[in-house]
C-alpha positions as CSV (number, residue, x, y, z in Angstrom):
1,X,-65.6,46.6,53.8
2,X,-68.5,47.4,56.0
3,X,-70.5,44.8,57.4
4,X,-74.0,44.3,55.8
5,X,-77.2,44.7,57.5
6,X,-79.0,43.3,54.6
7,X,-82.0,41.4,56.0
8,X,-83.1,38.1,54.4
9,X,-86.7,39.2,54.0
10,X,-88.5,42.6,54.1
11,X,-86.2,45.5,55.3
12,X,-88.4,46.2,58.8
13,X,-89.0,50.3,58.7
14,X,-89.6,52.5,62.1
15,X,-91.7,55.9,61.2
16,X,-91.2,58.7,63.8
17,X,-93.1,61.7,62.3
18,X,-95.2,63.8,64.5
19,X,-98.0,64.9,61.8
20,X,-100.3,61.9,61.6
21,X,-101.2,62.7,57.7
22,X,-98.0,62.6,56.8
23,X,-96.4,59.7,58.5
24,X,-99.7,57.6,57.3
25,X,-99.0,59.3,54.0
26,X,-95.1,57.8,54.0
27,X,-95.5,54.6,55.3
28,X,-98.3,53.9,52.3
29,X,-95.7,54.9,50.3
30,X,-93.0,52.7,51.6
31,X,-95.5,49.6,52.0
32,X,-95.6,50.1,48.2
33,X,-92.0,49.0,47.8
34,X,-91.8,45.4,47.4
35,X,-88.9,45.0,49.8
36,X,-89.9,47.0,52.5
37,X,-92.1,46.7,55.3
38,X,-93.3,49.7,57.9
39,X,-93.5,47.7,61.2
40,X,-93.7,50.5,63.6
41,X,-95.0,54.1,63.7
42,X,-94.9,56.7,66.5
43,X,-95.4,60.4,66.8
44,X,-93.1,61.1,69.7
45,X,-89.7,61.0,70.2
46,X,-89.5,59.9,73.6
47,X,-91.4,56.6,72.1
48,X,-88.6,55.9,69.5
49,X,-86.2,53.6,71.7
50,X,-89.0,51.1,73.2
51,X,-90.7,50.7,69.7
52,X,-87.1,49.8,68.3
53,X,-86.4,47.8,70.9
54,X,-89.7,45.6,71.0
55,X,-90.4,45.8,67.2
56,X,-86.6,45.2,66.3
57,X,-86.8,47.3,62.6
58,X,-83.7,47.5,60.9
59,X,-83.9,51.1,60.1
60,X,-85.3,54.0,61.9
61,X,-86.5,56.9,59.8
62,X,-86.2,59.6,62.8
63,X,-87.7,63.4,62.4
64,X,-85.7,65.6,64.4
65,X,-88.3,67.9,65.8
66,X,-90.5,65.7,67.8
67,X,-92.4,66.1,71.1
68,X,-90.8,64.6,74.4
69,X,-87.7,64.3,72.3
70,X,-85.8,65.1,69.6
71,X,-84.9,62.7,66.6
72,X,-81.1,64.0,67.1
73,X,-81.4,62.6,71.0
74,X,-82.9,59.1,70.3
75,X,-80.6,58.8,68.0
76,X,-78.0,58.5,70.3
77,X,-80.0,56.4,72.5
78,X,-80.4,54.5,70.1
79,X,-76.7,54.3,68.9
80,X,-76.3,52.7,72.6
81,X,-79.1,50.5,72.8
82,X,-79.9,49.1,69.5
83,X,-76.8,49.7,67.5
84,X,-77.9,46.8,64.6
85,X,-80.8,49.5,64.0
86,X,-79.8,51.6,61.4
87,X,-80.7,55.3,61.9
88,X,-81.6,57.3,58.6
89,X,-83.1,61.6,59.6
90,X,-85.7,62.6,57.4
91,X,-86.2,66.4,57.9
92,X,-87.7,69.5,56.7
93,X,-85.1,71.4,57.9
94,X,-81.7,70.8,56.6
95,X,-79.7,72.5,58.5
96,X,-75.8,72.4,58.4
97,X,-76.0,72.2,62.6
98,X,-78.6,69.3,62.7
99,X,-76.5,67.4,59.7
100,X,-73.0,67.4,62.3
101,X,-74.6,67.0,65.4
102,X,-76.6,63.8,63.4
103,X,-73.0,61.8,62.2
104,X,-72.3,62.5,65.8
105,X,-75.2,60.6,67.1
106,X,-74.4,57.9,64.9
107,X,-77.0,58.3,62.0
108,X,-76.2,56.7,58.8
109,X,-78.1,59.0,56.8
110,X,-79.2,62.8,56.8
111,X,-82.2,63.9,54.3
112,X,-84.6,66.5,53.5
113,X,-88.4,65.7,53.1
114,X,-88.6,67.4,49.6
115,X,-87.5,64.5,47.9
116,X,-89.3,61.6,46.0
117,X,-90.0,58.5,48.2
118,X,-88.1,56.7,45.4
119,X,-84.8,58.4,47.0
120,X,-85.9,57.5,50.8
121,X,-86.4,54.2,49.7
122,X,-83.1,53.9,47.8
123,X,-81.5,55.4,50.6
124,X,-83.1,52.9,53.4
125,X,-81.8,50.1,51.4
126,X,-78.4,52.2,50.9
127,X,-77.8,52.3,54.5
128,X,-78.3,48.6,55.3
129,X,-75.2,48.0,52.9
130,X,-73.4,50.1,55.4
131,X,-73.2,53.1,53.4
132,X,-73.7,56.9,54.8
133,X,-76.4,58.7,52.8
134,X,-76.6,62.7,53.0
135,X,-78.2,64.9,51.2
136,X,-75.7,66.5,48.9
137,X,-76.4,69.7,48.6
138,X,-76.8,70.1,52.9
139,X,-72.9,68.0,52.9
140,X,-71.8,71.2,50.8
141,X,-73.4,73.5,53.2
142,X,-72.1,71.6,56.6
143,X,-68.7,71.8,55.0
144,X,-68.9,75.8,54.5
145,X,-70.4,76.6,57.9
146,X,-67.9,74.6,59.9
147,X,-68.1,73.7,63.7
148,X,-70.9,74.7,66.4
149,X,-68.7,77.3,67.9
150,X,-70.9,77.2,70.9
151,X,-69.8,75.3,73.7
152,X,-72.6,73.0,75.5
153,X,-73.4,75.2,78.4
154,X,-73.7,78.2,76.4
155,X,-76.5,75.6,74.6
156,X,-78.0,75.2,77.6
157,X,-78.6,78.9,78.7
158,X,-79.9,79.5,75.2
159,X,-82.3,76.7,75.5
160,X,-83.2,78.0,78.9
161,X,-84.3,81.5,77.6
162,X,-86.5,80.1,74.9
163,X,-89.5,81.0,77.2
164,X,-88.4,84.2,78.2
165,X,-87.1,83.3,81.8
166,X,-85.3,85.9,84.0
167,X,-81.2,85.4,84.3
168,X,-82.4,84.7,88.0
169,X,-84.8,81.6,86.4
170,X,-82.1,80.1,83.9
171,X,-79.2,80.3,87.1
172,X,-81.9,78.5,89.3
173,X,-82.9,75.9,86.5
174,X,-79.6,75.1,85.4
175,X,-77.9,75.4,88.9
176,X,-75.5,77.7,88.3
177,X,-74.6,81.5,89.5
178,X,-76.3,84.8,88.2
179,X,-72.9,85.4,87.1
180,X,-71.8,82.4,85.3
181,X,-75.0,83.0,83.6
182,X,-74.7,86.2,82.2
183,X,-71.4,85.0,80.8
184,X,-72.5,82.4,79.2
185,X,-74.8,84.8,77.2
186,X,-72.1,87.2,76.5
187,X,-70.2,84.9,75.1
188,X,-73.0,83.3,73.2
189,X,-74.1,86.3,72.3
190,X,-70.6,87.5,70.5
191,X,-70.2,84.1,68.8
192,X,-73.1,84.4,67.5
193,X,-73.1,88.1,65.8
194,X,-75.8,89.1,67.5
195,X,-77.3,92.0,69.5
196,X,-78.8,89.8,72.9
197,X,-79.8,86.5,73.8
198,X,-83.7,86.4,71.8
199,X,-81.8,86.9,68.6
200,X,-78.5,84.4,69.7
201,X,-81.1,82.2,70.6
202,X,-82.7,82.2,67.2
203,X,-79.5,82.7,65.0
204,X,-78.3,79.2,67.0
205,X,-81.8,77.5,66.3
206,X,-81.6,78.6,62.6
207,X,-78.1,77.1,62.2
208,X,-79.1,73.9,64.0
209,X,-76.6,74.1,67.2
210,X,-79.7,73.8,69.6
């Protein structure tokens, strides 16, 4: 059986959401519930881990796309520095790529933000019982798509040529040869079915490997 988080009073609620009207707009929403309690919000991800760890909430309600950070990396920070905080993605894109690389961070739960509050609510108490949460429909399409077949530095030289930099500019960033370089595109480049590294780039993003 798994252990359970239950708390004895309120269930404490982290809020990392980037757009201020609609993180104020959620945690109204949540505060509503008579069981739960919003005691922290931030708009960064690279502010995630020291609100967890001085505000001690029992579940964090993580974007993925955030500024400084993503959702997907303080996860896994968090994973290693407050594991008794359970980690629940709430995301507007729900992406087979993001769902996998999300269990491997440790989340306990993966969900889109077209859903009633009634369900995230459901689903923060869910997850203090020890159960996983995903969203159906994206468990199905995870499933289908199967593995990143990207290995993590061909990531990296894709991330690296999001701002059009020179071969020259990614080899100097990422210290590596010219050479290795342009072989890390090729090869990202096939894997991907497409015809050069702006569109590989893009296909990757769209399938949630980067």
């Amino acid at each position: 059986m798994p252990r359970d988080h239950r708390p004895t009073k309120s269930i404490r609620v982290l809020l990392a959401e980037d757009q201020g009207m609609l993180r104020g707009a959620l945690a109204l929403l949540l505060g509503m519930e008579p069981d739960i309690e919003v005691v922290a919000q931030v708009s960064a991800g690279d502010a995630i881990v020291d609100a967890v760890l001085t505000r001690r909430p029992d579940v964090a309600l993580l974007d993925i796309e955030l500024p400084g950070m993503s959702g997907l990396d303080a996860a896994a920070e968090l994973r290693d520095q407050a594991p008794d905080c359970r980690v629940l993605i709430v995301t507007t894109f729900g992406r087979p790529g993001y769902l996998r690389r999300a269990m491997e961070a440790g989340a306990a739960g993966f969900l889109v933000k077209d859903g009633p509050v009634e369900e995230l609510a459901e689903a923060i108490r869910r997850v203090l019982t020890g159960e996983s949460v995903i969203d159906p429909a994206l468990a199905a399409a995870a499933l289908s798509a199967g593995p990143n077949p990207l290995t993590t530095r061909e990531c990296d030289v894709l991330k690296a040529s999001a701002d059009g930099a020179t071969v020259a500019d990614i080899a100097a960033r990422l210290h590596l040869s010219e050479s290795t370089v342009r072989n890390y595109l090729s090869s990202a480049i096939g894997k991907t079915g497409t015809r050069n590294r702006m569109e590989a780039m893009r296909e990757a993003r769209h399938q949630g490997w980067l």
